[in-house]
OpenMM code with the backbone's topology and positions (N, CA, C; nanometers):
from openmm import Vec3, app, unit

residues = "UNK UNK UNK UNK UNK UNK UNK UNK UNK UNK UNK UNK UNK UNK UNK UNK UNK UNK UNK UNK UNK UNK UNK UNK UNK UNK UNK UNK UNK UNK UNK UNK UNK UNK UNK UNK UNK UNK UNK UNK UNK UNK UNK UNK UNK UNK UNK UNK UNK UNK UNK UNK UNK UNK UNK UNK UNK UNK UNK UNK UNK UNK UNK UNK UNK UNK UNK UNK UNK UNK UNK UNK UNK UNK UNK UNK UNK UNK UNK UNK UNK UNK UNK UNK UNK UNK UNK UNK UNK UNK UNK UNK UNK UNK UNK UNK UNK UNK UNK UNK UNK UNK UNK UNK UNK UNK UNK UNK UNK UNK UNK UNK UNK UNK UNK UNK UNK UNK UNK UNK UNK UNK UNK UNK UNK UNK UNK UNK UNK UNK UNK UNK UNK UNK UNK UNK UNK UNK UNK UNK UNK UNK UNK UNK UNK UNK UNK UNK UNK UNK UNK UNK UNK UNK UNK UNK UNK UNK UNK UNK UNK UNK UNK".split()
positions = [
    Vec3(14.3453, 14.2197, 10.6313),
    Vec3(14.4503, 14.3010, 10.5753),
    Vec3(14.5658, 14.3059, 10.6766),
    Vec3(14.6735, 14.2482, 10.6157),
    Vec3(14.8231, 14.2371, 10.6992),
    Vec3(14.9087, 14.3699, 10.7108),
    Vec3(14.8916, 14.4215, 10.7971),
    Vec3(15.0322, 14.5257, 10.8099),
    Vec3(15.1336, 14.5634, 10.9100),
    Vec3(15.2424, 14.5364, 10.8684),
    Vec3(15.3773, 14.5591, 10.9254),
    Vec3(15.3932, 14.7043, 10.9784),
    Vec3(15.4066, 14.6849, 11.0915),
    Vec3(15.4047, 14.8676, 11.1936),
    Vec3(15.5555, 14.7889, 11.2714),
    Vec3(15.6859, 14.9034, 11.2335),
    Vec3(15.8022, 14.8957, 11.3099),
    Vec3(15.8636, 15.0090, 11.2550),
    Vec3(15.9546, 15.0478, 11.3305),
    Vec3(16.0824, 15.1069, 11.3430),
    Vec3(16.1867, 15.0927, 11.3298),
    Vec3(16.2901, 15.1103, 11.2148),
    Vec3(16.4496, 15.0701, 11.2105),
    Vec3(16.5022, 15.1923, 11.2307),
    Vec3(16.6383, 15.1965, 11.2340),
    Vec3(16.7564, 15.2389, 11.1845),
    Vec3(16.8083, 15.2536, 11.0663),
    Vec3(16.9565, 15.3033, 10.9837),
    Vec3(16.9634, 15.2643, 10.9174),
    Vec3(16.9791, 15.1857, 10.8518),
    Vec3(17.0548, 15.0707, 10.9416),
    Vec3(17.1434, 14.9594, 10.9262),
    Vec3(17.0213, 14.8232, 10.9717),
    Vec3(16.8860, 14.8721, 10.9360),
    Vec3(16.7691, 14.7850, 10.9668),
    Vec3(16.8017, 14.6920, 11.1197),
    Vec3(16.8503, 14.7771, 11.2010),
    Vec3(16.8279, 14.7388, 11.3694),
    Vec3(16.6960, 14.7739, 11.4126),
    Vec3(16.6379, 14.6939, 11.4972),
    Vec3(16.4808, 14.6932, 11.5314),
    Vec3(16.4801, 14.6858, 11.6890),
    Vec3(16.5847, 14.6122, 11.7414),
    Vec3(16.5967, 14.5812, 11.8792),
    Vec3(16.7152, 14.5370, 11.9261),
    Vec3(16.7093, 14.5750, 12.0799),
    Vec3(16.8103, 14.5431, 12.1394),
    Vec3(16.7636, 14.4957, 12.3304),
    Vec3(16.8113, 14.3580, 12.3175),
    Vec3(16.7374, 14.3183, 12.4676),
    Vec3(16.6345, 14.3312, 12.5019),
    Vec3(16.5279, 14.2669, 12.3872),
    Vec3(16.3789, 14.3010, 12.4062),
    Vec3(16.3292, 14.4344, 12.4179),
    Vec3(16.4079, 14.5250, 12.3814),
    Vec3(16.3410, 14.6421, 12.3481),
    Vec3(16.3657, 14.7750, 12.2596),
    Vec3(16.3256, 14.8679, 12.2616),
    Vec3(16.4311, 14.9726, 12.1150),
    Vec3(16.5368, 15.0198, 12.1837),
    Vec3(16.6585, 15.0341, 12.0939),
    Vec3(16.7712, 15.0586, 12.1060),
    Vec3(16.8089, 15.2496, 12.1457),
    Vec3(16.6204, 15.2749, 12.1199),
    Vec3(16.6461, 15.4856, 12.1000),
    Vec3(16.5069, 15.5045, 12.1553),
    Vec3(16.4983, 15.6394, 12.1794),
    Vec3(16.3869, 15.7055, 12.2656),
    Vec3(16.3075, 15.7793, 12.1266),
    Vec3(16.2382, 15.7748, 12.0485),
    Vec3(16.1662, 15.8765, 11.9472),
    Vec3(16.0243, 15.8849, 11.9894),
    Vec3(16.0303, 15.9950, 12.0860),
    Vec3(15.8389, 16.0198, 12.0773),
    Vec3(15.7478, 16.0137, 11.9729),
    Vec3(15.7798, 16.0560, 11.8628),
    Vec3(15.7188, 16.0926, 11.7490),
    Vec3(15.6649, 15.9283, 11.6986),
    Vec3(15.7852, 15.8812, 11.7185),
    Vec3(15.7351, 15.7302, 11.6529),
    Vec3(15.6264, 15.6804, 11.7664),
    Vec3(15.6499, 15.6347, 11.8717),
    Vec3(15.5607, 15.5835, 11.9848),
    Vec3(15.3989, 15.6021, 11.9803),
    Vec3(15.3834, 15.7876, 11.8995),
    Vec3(15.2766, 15.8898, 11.8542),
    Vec3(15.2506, 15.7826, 11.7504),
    Vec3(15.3198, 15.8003, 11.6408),
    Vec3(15.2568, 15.7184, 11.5343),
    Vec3(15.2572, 15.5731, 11.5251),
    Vec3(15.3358, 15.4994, 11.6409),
    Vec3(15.2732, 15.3590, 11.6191),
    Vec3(15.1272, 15.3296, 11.7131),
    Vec3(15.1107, 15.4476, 11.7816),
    Vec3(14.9321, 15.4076, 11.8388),
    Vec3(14.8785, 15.4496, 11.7968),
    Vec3(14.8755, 15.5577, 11.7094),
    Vec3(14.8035, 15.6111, 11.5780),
    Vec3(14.7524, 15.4970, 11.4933),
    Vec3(14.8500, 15.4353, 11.4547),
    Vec3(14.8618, 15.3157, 11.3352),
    Vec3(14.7980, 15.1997, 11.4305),
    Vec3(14.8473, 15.1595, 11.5100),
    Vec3(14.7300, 15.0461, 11.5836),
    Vec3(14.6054, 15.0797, 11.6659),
    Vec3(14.5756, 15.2173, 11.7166),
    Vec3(14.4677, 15.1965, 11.8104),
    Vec3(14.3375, 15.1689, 11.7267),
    Vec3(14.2261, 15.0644, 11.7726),
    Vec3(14.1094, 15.0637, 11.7243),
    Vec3(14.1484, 14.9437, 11.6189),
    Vec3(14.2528, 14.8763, 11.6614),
    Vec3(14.2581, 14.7549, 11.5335),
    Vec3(14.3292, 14.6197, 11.5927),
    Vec3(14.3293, 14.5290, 11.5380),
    Vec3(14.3991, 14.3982, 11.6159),
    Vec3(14.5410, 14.4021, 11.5875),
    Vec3(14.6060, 14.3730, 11.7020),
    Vec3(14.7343, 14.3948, 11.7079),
    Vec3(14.8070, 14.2336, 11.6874),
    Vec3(14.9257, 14.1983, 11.6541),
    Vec3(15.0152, 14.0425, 11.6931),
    Vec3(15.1669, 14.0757, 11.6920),
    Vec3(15.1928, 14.0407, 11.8303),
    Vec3(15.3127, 14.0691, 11.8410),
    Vec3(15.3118, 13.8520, 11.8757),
    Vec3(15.4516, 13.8780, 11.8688),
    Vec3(15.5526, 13.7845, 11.9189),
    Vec3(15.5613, 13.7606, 12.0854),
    Vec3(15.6115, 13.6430, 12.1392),
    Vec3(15.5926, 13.6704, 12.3030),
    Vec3(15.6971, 13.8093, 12.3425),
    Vec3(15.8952, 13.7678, 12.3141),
    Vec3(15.8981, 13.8761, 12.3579),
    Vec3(15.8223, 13.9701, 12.3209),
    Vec3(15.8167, 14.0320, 12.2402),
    Vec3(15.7491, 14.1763, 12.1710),
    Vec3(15.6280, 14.2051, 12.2759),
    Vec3(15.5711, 14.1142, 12.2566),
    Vec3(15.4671, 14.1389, 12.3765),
    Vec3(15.4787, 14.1683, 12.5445),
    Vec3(15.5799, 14.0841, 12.5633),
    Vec3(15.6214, 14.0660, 12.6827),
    Vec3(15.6829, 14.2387, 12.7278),
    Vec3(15.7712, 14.3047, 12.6022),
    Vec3(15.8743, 14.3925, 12.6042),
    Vec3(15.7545, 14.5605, 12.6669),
    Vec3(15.6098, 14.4609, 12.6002),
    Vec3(15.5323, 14.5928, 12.6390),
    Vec3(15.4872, 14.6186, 12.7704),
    Vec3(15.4876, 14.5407, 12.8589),
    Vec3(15.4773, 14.4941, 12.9775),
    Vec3(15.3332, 14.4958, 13.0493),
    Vec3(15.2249, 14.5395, 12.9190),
    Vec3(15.0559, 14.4944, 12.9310),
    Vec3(15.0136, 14.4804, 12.7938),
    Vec3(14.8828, 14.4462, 12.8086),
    Vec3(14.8047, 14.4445, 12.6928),
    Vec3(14.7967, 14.5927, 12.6552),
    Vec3(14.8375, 14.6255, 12.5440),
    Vec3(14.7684, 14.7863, 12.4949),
    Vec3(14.6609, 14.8422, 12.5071),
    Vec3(14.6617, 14.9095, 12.5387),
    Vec3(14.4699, 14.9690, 12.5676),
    Vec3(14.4093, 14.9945, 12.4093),
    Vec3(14.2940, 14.9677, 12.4155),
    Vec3(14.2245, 14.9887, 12.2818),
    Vec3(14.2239, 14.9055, 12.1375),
    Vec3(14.3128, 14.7859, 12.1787),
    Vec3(14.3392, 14.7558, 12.0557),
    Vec3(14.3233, 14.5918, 12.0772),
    Vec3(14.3222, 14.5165, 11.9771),
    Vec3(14.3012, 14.3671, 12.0006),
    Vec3(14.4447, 14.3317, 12.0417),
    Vec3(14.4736, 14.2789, 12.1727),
    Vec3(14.5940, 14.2021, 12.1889),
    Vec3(14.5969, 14.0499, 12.1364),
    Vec3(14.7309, 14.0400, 12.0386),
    Vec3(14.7022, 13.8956, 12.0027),
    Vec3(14.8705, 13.8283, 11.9999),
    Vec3(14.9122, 13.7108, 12.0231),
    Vec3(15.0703, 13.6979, 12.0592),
    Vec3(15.0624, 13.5689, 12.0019),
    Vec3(15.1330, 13.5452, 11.9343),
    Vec3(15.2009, 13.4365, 11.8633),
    Vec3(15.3214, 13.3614, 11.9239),
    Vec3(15.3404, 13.2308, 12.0114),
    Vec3(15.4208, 13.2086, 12.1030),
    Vec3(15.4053, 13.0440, 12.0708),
    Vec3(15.5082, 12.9320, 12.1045),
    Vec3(15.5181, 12.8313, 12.0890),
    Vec3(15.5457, 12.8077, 12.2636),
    Vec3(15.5527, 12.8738, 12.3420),
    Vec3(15.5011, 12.8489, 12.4970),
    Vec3(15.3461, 12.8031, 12.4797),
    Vec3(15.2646, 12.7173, 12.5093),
    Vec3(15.1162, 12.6945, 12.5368),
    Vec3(15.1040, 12.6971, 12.6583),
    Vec3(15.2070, 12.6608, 12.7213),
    Vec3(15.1386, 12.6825, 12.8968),
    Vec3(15.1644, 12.8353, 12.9655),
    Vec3(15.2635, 12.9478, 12.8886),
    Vec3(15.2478, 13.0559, 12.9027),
    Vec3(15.1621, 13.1228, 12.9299),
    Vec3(15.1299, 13.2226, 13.0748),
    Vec3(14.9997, 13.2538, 13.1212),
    Vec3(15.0108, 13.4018, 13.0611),
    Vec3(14.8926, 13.4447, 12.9666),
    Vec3(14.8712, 13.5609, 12.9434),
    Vec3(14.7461, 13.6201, 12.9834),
    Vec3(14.7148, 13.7452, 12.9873),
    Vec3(14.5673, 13.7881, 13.0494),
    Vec3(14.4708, 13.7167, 12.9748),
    Vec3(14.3500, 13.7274, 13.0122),
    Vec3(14.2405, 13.7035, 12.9473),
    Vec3(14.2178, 13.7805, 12.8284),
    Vec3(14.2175, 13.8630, 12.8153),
    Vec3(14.1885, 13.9999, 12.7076),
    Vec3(14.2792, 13.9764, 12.6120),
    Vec3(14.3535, 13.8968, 12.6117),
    Vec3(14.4883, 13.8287, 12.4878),
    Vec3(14.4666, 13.7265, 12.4233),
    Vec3(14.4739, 13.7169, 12.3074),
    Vec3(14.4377, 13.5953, 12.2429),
    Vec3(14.5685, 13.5242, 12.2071),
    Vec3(14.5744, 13.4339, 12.2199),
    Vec3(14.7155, 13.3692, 12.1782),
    Vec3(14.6474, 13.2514, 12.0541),
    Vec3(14.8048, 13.2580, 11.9676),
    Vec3(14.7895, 13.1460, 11.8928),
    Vec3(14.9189, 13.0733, 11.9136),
    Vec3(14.9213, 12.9293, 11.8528),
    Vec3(15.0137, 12.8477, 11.8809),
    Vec3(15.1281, 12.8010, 11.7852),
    Vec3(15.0583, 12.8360, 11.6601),
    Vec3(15.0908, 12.8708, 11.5666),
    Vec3(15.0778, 12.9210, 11.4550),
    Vec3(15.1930, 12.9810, 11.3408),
    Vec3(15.1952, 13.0639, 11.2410),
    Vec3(15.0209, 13.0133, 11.1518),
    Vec3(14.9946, 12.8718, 11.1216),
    Vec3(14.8864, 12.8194, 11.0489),
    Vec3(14.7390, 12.9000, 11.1271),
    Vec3(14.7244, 12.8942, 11.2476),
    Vec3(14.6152, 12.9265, 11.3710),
    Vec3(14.5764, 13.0564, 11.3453),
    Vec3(14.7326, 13.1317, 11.3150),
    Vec3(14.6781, 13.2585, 11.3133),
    Vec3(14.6311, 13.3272, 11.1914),
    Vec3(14.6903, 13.2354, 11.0723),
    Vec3(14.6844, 13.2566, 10.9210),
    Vec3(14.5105, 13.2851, 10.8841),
    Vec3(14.4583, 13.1485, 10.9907),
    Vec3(14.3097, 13.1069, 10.9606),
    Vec3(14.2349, 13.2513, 11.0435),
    Vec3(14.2752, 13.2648, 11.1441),
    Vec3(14.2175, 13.3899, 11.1983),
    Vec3(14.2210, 13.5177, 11.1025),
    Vec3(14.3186, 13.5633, 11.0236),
    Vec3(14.3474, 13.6493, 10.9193),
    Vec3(14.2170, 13.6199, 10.8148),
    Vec3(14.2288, 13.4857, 10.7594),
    Vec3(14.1384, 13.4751, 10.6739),
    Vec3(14.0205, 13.4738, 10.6908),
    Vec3(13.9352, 13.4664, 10.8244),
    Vec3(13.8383, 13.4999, 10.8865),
    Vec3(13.7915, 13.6016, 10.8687),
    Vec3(13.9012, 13.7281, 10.8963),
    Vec3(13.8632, 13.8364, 10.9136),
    Vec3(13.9726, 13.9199, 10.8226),
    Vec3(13.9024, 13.9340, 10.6609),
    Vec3(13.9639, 14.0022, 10.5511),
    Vec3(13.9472, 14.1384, 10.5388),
    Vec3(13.8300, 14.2216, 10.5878),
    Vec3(13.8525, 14.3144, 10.6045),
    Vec3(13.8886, 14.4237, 10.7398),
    Vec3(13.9251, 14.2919, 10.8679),
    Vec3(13.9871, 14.3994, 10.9477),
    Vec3(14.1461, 14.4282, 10.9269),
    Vec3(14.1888, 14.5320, 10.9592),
    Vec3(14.3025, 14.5870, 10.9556),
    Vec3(14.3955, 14.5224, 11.0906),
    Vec3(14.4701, 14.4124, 11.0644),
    Vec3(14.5682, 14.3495, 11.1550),
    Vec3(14.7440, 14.3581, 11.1619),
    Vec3(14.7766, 14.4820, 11.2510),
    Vec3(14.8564, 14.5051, 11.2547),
    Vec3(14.9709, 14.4351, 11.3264),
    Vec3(15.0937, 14.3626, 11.2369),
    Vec3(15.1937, 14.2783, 11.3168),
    Vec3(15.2938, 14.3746, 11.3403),
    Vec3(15.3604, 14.3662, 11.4867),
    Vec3(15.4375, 14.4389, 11.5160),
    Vec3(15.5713, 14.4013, 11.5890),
    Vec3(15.5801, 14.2399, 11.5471),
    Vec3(15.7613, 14.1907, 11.5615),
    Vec3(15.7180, 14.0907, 11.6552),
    Vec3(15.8465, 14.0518, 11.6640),
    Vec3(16.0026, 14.0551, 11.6735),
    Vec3(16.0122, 14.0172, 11.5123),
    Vec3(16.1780, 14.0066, 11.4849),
    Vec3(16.2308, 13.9739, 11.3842),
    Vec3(16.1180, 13.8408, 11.2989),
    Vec3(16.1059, 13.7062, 11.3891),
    Vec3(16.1245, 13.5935, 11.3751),
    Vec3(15.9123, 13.6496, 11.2994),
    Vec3(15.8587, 13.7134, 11.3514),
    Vec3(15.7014, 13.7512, 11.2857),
    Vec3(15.7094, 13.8158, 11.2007),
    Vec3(15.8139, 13.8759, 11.1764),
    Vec3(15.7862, 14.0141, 11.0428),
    Vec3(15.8444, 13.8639, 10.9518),
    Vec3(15.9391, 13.7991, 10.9769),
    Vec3(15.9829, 13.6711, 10.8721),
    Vec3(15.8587, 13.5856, 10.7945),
    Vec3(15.7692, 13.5418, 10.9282),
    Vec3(15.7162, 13.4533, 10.9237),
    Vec3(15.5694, 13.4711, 10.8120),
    Vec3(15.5617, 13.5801, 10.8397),
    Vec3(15.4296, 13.6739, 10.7572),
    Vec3(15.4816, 13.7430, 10.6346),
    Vec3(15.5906, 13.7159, 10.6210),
    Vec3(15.6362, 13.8247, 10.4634),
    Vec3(15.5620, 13.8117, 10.3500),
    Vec3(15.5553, 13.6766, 10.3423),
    Vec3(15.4358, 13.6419, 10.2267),
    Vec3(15.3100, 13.6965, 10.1946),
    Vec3(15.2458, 13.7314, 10.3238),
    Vec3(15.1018, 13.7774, 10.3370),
    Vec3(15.0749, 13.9085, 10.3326),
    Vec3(15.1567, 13.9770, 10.3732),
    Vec3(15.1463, 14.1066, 10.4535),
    Vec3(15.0980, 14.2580, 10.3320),
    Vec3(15.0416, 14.2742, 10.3387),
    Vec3(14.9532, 14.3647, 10.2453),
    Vec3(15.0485, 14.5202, 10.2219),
    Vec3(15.0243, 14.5750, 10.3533),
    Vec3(15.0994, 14.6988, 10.3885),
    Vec3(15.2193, 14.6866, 10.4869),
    Vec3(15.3186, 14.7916, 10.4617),
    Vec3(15.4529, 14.8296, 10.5458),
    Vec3(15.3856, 14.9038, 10.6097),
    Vec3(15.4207, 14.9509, 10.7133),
    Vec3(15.4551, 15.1238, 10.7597),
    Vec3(15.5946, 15.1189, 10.8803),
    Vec3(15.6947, 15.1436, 10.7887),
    Vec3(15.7937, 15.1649, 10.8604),
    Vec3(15.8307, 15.2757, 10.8791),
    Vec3(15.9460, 15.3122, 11.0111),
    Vec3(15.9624, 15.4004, 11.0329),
    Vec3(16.1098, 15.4586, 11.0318),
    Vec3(16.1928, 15.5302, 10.9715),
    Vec3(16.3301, 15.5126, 10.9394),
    Vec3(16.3919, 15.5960, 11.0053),
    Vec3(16.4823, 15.5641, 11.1078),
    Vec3(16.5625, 15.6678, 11.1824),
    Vec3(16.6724, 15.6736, 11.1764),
    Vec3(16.6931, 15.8063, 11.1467),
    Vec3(16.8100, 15.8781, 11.0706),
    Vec3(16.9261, 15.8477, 11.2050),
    Vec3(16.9709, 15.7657, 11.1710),
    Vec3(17.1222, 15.7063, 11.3053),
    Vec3(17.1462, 15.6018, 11.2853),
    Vec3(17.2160, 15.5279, 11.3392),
    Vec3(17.2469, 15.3947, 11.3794),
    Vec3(17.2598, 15.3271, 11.5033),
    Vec3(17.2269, 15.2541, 11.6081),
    Vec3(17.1998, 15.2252, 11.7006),
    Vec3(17.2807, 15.0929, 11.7085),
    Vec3(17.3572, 15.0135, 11.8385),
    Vec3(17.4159, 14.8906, 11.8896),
    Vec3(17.2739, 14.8608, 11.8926),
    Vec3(17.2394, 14.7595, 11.8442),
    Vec3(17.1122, 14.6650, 11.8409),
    Vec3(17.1574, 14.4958, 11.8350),
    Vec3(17.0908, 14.4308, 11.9220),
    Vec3(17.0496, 14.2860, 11.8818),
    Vec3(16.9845, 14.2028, 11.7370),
    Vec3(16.8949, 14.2675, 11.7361),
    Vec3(16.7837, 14.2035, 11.6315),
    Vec3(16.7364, 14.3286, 11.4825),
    Vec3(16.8113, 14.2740, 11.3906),
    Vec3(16.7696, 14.3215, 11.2689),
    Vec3(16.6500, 14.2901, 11.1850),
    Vec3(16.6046, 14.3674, 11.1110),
    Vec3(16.4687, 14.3929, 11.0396),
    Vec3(16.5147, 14.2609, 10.9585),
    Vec3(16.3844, 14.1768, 10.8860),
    Vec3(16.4268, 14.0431, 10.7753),
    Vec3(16.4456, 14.1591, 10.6864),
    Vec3(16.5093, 14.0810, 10.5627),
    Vec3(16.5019, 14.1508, 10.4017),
    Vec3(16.3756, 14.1589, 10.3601),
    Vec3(16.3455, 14.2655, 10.3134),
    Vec3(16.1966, 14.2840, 10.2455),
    Vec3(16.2520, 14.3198, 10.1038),
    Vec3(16.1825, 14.2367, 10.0039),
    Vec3(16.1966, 14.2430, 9.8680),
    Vec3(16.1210, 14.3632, 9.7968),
    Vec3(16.1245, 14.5007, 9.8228),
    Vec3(16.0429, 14.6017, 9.8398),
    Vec3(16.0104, 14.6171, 9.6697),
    Vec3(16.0438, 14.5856, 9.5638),
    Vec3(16.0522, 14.5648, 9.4572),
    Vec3(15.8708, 14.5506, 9.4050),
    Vec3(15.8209, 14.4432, 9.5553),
    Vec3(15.6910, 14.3921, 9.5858),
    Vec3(15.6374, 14.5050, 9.6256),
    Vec3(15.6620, 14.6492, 9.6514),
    Vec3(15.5570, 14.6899, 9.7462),
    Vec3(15.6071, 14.8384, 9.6725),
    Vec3(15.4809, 14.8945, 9.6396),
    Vec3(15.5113, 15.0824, 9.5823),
    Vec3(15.4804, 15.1135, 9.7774),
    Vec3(15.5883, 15.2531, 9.7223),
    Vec3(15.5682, 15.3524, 9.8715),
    Vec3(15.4151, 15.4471, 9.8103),
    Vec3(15.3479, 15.4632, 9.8926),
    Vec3(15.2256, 15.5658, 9.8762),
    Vec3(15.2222, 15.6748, 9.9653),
    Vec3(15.3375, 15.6554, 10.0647),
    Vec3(15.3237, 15.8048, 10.1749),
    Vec3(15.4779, 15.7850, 10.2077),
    Vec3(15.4850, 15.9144, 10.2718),
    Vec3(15.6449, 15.9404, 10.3460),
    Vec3(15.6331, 16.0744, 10.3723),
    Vec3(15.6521, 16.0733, 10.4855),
    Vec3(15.6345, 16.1915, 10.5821),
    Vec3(15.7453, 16.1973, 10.6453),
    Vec3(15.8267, 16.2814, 10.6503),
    Vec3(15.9667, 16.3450, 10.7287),
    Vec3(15.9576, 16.4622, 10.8404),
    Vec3(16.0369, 16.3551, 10.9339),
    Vec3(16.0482, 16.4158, 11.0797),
    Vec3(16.1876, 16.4997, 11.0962),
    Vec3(16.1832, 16.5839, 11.1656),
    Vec3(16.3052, 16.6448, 11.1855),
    Vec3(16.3178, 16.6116, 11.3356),
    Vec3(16.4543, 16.6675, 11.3728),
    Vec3(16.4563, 16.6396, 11.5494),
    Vec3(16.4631, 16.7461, 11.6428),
    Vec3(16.3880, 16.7741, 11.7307),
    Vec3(16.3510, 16.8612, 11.8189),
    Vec3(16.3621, 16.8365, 11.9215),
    Vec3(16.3215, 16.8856, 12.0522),
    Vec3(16.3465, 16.8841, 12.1911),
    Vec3(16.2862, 16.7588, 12.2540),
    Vec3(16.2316, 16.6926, 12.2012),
    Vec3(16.1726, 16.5470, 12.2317),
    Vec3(16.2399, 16.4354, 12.1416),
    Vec3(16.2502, 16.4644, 12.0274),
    Vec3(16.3174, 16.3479, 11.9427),
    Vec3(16.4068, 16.4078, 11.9003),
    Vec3(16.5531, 16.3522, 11.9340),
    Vec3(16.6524, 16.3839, 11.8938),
    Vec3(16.7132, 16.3243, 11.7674),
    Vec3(16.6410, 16.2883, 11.7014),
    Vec3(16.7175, 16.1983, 11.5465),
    Vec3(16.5908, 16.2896, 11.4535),
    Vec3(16.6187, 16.2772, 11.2941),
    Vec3(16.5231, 16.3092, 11.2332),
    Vec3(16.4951, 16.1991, 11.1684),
    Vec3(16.3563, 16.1431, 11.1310),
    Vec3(16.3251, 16.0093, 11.0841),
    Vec3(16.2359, 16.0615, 10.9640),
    Vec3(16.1720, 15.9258, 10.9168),
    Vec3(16.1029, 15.9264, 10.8086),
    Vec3(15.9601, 15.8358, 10.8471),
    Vec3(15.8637, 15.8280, 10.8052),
    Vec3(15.7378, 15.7752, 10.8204),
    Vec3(15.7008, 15.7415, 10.6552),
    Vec3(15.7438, 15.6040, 10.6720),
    Vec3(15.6802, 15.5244, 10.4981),
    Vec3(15.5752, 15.4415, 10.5356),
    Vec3(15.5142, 15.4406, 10.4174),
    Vec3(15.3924, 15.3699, 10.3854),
    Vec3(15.3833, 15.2624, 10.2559),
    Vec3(15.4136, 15.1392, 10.2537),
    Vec3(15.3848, 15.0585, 10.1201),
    Vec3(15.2655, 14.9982, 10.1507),
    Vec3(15.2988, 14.9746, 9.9816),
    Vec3(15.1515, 14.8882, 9.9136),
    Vec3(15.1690, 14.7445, 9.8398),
    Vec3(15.1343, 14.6554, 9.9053),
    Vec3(15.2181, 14.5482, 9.8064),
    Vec3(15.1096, 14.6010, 9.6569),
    Vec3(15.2264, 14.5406, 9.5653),
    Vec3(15.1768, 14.5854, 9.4455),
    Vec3(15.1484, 14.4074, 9.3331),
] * unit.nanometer
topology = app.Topology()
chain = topology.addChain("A")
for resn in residues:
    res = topology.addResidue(resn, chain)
    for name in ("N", "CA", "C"):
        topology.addAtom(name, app.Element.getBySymbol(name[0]), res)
């Protein structure tokens, strides 16, 4: 089971210089919520941007570097096909992709569940969210954040379903 765990803006900005463009605790809370205890795939930057393997969770990085040295505890694939077969291996674990741009693209086809996260602002960003044809996917949750002494924006917490 494929699911998309990120954070935009309004203007679907995701990043800026390998990393987020805003500080939201709340989100940080709910994206290890949403991945701990499950296999993770980021992208090299994306991975790189985290600056270790995550604790608790399957590290897995999708990179067209092969001689790129990553820990042991990381699984790399080489490519989009490598990792497809690993997915289909394993249909009922919960495999959460979590960027860059060029992975949320590459997986649109597959990807079961969203859970994005929508923050009420706009941010100077590098790298925008792909188009998601959401037409494909009912929302089943949405939970609204307000902003407080830790998160200064008020956001939203969605949940789709491809349908």
């Amino acid at each position: 089971m494929l699911t998309y765990v990120w954070a935009q803006d309004k203007n679907g900005t995701i990043g800026k210089n390998g990393g987020l463009p805003w500080h939201l605790p709340a989100d940080m809370h709910h994206f290890q919520k949403l991945t701990t205890g499950h296999a993770m795939l980021a992208g090299r930057t994306t991975f790189e941007s985290f600056g270790r393997p995550l604790p608790h969770r399957k590290n897995m990085v999708l990179t067209s570097h092969p001689k790129k040295d990553f820990p042991d505890n990381v699984t790399v694939f080489n490519t989009p096909n490598s990792f497809l077969k690993y997915a289909d291996a394993h249909p009922d674990d919960k495999i959460c992709i979590v960027g860059g741009a060029q992975i949320f693209k590459l997986f649109l086809p597959y990807v079961d569940f969203l859970c994005r996260t929508v923050i009420n602002g706009t941010f100077d960003g590098d790298t925008k969210m792909p188009k998601i044809d959401y037409s494909k996917f009912e929302l089943v949750k949405a939970v609204n954040g307000q902003p407080d002494q830790k998160n200064h924006y008020a956001y939203r917490f969605e949940t789709y379903r491809r349908i």
